[in-house]
C-alpha positions as CSV (number, residue, x, y, z in Angstrom):
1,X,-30.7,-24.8,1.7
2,X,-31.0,-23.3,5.2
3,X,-31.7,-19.8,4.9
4,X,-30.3,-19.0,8.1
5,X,-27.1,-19.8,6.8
6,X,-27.1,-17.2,4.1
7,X,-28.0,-14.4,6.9
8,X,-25.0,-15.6,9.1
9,X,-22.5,-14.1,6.1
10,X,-21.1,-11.2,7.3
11,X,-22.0,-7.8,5.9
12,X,-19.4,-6.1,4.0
13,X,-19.7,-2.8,6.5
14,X,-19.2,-5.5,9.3
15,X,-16.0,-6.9,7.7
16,X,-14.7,-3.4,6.6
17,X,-15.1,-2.8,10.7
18,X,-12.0,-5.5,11.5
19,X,-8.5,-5.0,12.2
20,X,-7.4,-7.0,9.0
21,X,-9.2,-5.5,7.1
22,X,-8.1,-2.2,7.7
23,X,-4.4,-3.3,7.5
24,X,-5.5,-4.2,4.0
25,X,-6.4,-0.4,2.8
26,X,-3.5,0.4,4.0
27,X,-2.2,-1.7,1.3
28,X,-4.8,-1.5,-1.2
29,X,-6.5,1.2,-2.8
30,X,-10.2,0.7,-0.4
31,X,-12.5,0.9,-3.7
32,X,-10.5,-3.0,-4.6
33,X,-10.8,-4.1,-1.5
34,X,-14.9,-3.3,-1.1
35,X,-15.1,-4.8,-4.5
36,X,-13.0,-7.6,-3.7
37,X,-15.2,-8.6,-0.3
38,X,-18.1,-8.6,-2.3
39,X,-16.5,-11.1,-4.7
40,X,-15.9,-13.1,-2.2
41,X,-19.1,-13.1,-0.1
42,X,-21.1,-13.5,-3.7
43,X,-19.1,-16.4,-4.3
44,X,-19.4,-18.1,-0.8
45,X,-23.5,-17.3,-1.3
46,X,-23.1,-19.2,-4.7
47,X,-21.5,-21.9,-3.2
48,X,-23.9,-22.6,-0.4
49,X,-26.8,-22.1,-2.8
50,X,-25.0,-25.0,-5.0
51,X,-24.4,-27.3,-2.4
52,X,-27.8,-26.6,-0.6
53,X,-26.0,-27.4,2.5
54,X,-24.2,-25.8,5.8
55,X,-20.6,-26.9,5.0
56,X,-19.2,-24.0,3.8
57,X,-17.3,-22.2,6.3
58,X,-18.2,-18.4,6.5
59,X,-16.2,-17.2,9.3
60,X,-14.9,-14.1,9.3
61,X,-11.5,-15.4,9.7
62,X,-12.2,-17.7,6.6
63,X,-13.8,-15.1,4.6
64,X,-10.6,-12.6,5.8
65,X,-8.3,-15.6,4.4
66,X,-10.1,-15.6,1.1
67,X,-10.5,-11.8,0.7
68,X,-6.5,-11.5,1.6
69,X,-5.4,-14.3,-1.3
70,X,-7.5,-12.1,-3.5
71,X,-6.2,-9.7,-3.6
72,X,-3.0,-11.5,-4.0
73,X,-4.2,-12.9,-7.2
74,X,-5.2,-9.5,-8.2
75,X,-1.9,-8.3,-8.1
76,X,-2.7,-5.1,-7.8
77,X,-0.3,-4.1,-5.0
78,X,0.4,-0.3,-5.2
79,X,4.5,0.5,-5.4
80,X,5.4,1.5,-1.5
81,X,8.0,2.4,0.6
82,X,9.7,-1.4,2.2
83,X,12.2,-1.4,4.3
84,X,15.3,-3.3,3.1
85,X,17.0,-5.5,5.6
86,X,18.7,-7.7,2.9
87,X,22.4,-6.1,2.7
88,X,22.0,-5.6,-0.8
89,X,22.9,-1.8,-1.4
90,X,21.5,-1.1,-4.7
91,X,18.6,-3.6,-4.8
92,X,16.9,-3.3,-8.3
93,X,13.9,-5.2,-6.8
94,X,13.4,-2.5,-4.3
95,X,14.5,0.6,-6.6
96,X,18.3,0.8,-6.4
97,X,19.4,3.9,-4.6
98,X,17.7,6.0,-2.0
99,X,17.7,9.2,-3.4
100,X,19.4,12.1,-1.6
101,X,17.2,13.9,0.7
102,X,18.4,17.6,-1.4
103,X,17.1,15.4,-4.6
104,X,13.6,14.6,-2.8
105,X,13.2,18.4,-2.2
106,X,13.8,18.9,-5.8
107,X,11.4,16.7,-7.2
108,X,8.5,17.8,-4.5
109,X,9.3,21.8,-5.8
110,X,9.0,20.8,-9.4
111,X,6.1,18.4,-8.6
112,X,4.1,21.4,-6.9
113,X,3.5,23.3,-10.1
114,X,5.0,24.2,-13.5
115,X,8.7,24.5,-14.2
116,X,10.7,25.9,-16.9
117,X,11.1,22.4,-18.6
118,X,12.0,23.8,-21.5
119,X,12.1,27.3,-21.7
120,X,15.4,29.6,-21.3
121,X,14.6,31.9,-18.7
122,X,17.1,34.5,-19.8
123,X,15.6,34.6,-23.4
124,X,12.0,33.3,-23.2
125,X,12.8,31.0,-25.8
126,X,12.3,27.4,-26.1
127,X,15.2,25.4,-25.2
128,X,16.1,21.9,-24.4
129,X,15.2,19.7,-21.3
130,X,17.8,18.0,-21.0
131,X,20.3,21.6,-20.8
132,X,20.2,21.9,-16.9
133,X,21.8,18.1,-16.5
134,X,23.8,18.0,-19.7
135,X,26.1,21.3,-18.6
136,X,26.5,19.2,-14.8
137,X,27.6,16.0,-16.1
138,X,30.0,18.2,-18.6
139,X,31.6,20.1,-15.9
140,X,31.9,17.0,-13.2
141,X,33.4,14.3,-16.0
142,X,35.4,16.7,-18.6
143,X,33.8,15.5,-21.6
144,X,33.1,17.9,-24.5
145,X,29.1,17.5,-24.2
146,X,26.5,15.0,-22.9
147,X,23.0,13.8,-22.7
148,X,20.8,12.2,-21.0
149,X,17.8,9.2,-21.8
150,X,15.7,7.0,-19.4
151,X,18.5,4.4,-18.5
152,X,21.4,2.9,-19.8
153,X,20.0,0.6,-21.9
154,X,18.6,3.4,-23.6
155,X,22.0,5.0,-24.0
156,X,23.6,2.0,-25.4
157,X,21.1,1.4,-27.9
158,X,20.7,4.9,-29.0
159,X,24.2,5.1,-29.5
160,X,24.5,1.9,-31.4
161,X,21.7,3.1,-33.9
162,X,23.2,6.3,-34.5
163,X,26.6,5.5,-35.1
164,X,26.7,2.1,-36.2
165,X,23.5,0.9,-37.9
166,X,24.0,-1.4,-41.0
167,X,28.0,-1.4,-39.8
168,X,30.0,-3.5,-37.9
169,X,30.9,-3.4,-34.1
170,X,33.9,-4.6,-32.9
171,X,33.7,-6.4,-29.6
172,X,35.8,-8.6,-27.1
173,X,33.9,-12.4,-26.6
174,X,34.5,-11.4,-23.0
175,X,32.5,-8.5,-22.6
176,X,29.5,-10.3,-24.3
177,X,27.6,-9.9,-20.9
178,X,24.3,-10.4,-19.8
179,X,23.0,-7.6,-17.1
180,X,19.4,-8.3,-15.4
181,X,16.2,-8.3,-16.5
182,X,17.4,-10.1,-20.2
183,X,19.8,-7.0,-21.5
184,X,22.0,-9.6,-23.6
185,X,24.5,-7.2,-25.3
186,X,24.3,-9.3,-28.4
187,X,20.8,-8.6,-28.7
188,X,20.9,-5.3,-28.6
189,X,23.2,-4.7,-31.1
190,X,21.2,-6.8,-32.9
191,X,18.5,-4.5,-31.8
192,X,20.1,-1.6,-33.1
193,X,20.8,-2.6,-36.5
194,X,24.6,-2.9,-36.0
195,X,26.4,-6.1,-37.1
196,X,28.7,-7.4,-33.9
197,X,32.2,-8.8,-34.8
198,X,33.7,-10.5,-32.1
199,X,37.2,-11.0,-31.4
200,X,40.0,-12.8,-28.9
201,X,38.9,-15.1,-26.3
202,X,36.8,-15.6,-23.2
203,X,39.3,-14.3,-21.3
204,X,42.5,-12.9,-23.5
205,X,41.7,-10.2,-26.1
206,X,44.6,-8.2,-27.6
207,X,45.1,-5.2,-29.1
208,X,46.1,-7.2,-32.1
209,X,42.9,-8.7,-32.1
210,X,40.9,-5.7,-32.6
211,X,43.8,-4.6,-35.6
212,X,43.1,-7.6,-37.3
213,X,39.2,-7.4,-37.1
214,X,38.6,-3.6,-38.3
215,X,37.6,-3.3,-41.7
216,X,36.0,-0.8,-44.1
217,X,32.6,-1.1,-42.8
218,X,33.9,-0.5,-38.9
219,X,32.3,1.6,-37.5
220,X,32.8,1.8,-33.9
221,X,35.0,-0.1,-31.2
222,X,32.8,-1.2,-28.5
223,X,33.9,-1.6,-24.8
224,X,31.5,-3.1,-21.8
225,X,31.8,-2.8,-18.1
226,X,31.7,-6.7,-17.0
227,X,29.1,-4.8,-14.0
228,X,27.5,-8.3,-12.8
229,X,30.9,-10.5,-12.9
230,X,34.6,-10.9,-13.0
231,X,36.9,-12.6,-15.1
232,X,39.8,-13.4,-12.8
233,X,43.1,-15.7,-13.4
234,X,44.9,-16.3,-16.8
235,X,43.1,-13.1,-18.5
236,X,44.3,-10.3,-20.7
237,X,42.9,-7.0,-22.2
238,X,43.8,-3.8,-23.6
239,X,43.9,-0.9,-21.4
240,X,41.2,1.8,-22.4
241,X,43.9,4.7,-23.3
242,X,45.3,1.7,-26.1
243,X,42.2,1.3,-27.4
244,X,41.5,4.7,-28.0
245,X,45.0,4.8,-29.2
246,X,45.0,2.3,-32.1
247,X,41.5,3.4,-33.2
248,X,42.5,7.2,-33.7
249,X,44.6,5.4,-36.1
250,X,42.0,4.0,-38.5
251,X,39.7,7.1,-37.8
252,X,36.8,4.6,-35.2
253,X,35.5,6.1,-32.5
254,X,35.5,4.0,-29.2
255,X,32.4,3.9,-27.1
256,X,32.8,2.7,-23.6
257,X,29.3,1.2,-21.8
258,X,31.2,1.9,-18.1
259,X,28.0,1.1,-16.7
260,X,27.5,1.9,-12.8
261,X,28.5,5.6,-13.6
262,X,31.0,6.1,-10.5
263,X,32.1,10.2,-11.0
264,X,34.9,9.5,-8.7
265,X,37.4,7.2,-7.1
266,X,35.8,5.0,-4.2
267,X,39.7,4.0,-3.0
268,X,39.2,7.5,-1.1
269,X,36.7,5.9,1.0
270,X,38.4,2.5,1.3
271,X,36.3,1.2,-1.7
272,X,37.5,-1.2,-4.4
273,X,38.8,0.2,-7.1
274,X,36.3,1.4,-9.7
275,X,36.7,2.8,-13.0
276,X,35.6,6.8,-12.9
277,X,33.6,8.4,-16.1
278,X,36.4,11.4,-15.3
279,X,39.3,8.8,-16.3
280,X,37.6,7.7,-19.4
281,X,37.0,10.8,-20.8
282,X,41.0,11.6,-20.1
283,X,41.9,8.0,-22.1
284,X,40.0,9.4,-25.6
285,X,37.3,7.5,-25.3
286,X,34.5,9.0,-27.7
287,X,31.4,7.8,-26.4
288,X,30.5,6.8,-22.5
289,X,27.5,5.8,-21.4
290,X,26.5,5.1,-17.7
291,X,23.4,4.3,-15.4
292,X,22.6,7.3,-13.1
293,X,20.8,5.3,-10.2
294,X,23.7,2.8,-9.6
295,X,27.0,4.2,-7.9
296,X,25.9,7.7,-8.8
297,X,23.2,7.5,-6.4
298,X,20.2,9.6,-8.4
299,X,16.9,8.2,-9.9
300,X,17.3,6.1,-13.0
301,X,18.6,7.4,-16.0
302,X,21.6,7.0,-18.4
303,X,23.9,9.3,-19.0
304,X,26.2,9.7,-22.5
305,X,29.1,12.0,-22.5
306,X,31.9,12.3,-24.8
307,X,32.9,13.8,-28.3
308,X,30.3,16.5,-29.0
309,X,29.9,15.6,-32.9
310,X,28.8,12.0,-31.8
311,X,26.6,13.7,-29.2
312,X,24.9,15.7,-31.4
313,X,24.2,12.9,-33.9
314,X,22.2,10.9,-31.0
315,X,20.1,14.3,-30.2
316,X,19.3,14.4,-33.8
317,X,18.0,10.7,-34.0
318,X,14.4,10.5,-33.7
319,X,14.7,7.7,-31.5
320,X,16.0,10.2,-28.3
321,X,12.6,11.7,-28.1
322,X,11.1,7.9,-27.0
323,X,14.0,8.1,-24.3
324,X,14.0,11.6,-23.2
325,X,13.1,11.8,-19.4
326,X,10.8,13.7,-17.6
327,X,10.9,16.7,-15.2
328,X,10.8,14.7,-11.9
329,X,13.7,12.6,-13.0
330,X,15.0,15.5,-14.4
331,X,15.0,17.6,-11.0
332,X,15.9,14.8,-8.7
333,X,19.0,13.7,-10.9
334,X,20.3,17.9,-11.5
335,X,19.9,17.9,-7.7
336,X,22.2,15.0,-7.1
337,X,24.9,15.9,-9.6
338,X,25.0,19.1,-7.8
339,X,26.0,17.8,-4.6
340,X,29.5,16.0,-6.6
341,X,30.6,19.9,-7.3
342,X,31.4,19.4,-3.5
343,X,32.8,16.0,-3.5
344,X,34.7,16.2,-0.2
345,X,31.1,16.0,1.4
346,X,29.8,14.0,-1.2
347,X,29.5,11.0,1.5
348,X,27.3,12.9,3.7
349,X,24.4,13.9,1.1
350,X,24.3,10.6,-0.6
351,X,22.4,7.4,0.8
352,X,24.6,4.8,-1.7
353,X,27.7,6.1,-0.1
354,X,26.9,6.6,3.3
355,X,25.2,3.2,3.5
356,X,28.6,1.9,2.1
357,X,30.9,3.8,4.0
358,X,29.3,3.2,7.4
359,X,31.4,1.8,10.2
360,X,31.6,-1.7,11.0
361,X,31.3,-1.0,14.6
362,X,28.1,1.3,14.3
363,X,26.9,-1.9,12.5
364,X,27.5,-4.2,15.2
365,X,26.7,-1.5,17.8
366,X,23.2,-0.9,16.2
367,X,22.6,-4.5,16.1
368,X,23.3,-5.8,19.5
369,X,20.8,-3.3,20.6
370,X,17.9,-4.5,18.6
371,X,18.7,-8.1,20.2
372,X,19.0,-7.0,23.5
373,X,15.5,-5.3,22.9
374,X,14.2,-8.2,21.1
375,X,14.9,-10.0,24.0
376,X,13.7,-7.9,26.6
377,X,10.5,-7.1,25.4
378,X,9.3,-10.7,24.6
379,X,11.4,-12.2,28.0
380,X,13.8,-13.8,26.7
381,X,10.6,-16.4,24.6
382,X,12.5,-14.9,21.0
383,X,16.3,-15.4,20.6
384,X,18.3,-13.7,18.2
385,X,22.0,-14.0,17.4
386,X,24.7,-11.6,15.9
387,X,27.0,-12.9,13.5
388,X,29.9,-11.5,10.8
389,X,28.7,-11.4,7.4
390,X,28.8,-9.5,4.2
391,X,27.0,-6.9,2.4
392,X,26.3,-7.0,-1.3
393,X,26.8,-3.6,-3.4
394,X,24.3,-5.3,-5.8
395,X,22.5,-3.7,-9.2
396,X,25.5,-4.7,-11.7
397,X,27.5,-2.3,-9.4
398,X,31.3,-4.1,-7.8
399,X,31.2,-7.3,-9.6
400,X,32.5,-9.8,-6.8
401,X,33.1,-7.1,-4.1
402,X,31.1,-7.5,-0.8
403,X,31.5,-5.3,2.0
404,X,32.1,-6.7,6.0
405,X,28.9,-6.4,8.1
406,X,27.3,-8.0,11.0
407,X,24.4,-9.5,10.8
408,X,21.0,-10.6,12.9
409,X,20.6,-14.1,12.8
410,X,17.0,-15.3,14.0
411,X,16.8,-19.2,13.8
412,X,13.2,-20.3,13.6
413,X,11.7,-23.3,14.6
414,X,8.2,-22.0,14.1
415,X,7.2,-20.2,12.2
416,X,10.2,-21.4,9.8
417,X,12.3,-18.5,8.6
418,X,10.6,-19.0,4.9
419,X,7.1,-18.3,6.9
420,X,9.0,-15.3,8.7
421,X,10.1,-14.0,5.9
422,X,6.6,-14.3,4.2
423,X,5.0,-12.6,6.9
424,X,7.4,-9.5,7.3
425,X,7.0,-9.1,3.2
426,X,3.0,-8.5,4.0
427,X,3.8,-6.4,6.7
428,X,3.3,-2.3,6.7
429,X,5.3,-1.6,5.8
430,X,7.0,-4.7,4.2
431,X,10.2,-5.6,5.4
432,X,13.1,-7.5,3.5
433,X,15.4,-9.6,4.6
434,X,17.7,-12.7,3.8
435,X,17.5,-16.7,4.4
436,X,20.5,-18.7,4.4
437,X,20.4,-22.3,6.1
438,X,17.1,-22.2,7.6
439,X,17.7,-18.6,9.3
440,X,16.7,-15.5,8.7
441,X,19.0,-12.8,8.6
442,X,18.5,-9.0,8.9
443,X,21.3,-6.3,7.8
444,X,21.1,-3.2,9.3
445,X,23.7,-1.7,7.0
446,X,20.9,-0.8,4.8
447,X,18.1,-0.2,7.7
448,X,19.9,3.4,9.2
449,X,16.8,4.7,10.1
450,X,15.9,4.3,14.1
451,X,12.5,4.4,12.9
452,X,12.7,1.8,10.7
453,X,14.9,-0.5,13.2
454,X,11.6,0.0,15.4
455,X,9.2,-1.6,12.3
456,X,11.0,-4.4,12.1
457,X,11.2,-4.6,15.9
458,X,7.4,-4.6,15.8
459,X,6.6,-7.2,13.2
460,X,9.4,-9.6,14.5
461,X,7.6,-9.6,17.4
462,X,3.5,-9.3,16.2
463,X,4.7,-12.5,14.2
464,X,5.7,-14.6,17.5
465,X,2.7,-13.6,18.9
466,X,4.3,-11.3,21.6
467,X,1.8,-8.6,22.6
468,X,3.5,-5.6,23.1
């Protein structure tokens, strides 16, 4: 083994020194990324002292190479702010919906220092965290009372094991659905302890169905939001105020999972039709339960509203303490409820709606600047085209709905658009966009930030190689 070969490994200070390598604590806490340099350089001594000869390459662009698919491995990638490019409004992989900038100032006041959580501030006594949301969500839907857990998941299945554990829960076959990240409806009734009865078809169910299907050991009448799909065609299904209707008769309460939580009616901004929480407490539904991070726009959490003797069975079940939220979520989400006690200018606080509600032509406007400046500041070397297209409203939110947008097509030869899009994912910050048909395609619906149009401006152009 050639000594010499060994001294000609960089120092770690020496490699901390490089452009990349800053870029990567940027990324990466810098304790993992010392530690993971000197895993690396141990590893490339080991190898040379093996071998006994000069053939391993120790490079600093090698050894950057190694250190960088690392800490890939590692997977210890800290949650950051990305930029989403990709259309897709409420994008669960990136965190659904931006909060409201009066929500941010919320949690960063409550965040500073202590809070009355749980303390009345009129009495001094001890009261519940949950009060300051629960009285909103009463006043802005009509229900008799409400509470809120971690998601809607949560709400479901705390309702299900309150109401109908050990008893059966009457369900249409087509509402049997299937919503992200594994939450089978079957399964968690199953979960719950309830027993699931389903009834009609995959896409007729009749009021006469659920007649025939109730018997002594009913216990509740269970309707689902389809959220991630639509049933269109020869279909059939009871409207929500005949449900309620018929199950008054026999004495069942009817729970309605209405699942992106809209609080009021998106036809007033030229949205598809969406069923409101509002209208579903009006029909005599008993038990509603809805995400608060979807439609609603706030952080995640699930809201239940409804009959206040069913309400206050799920705050007595032990279960709701492992689901309460906590004072962050609780600040940001009182702060966006209270901006629907104005809804006239609701579309002006929230992100979700002013992302959805923005012009086609400010679209096409925005974009046809960023590829005439594409253009001009690499001469004319990277081509871009604009091109109609269609936004997703995404996160189980208006199954089947997409919304008109123009779109930035960049057609790669090299790098491909797979490579493109790999590179402006390890950007800083990462950007996000969409391939379809070998091009890459950016959506500046959900980029409204000049700032942000400038990042992606940037990378485009660091990744041809353009100096700038």
């Amino acid at each position: 083994m050639d000594k010499k070969d060994l001294r000609n490994i960089p120092s770690v200070s020496s490699l901390l020194e490089t452009p990349e390598i800053s870029e990567f604590c940027s990324s990466y806490p810098r304790s993992l990324v010392v530690s993971t340099i000197r895993e690396v350089l141990d590893k490339l001594r080991e190898a040379i002292g093996r071998s006994g000869t000069s053939d391993t390459d120790i490079s600093p662009p090698a050894i950057l190479s190694l250190v960088k698919e690392r800490l890939l491995e590692r997977g210890k990638v800290p949650i950051r702010r990305v930029i989403n490019a990709t259309g897709v409004l409420v994008h669960t992989g990136l965190g659904r919906a931006p909060l409201a900038s009066e929500a941010l100032e919320a949690v960063k006041d409550i965040a500073e220092g202590y809070c009355s959580l749980e303390v009345d501030l009129l009495t001094g006594k001890r009261s519940s965290r949950g009060d300051h949301v629960e009285s909103l969500a009463v006043a802005l839907t009509g229900a008799e009372a409400a509470m809120v857990v971690n998601n809607n998941a949560a709400a479901v299945l705390l309702a299900l094991d309150t109401l109908a554990r050990g008893k059966e829960v009457i369900i249409s076959r087509s509402q049997l659905v299937e919503i992200g990240g594994s939450f089978r409806m079957p399964e968690v009734m199953a979960k719950s302890g309830a027993i699931m009865v389903e009834v009609g078809t995959t896409n007729r169910t009749y009021i006469s169905d659920y007649r025939k299907a109730i018997t002594l050991n009913t216990a509740l009448i269970l309707k689902v939001h389809s959220s991630n799909f639509r049933i269109i065609g020869f279909t059939a299904s009871p409207e929500l105020e005949e449900l309620a209707r018929m199950a008054r008769e026999f004495e069942i309460p009817v729970m309605y999972d209405v699942g992106s939580g809209a609080l009021f009616n998106l036809e007033t901004y030229g949205l598809p039709y969406e069923p409101t929480v509002e209208e579903s407490v009006r029909a005599g539904t008993d038990i509603i339960t809805f995400s608060t991070d979807k439609l609603l726009g706030g952080p995640q959490g699930g809201l239940v509203v409804g009959k206040k003797r069913f309400i206050d069975m799920m705050k007595r079940n032990p279960l709701a303490r492992a689901l309460r939220i906590d004072k962050l979520t609780i600040a940001a989400l009182e702060a966006t409820l209270r901006l629907y006690t104005d809804k006239s200018e609701i579309a002006k606080h929230l992100p979700i709606l002013r992302m959805l509600t923005r012009p086609l032509e400010d679209i096409e406007k925005e974009s046809r600047r960023f590829i005439k400046e594409l253009s001009r500041r690499s001469d004319g070397r990277i081509t871009a085209t604009l091109e109609d297209g269609f936004s997703a409203v995404g996160g189980g939110s208006l199954p089947g709905e997409e919304v008109p947008t123009k779109l930035v097509s960049l057609s790669t030869g090299k790098p491909s658009a797979q490579e493109l899009s790999d590179e402006l994912r390890q950007n800083n910050p990462p950007i996000f966009g969409r391939i379809e048909n070998d091009r890459l395609l950016l959506d500046l619906r959900t980029v409204s930030d000049k700032a942000d149009v400038e990042a992606i401006l940037s990378a485009v152009l660091r990744i041809f190689g353009v100096a700038q």
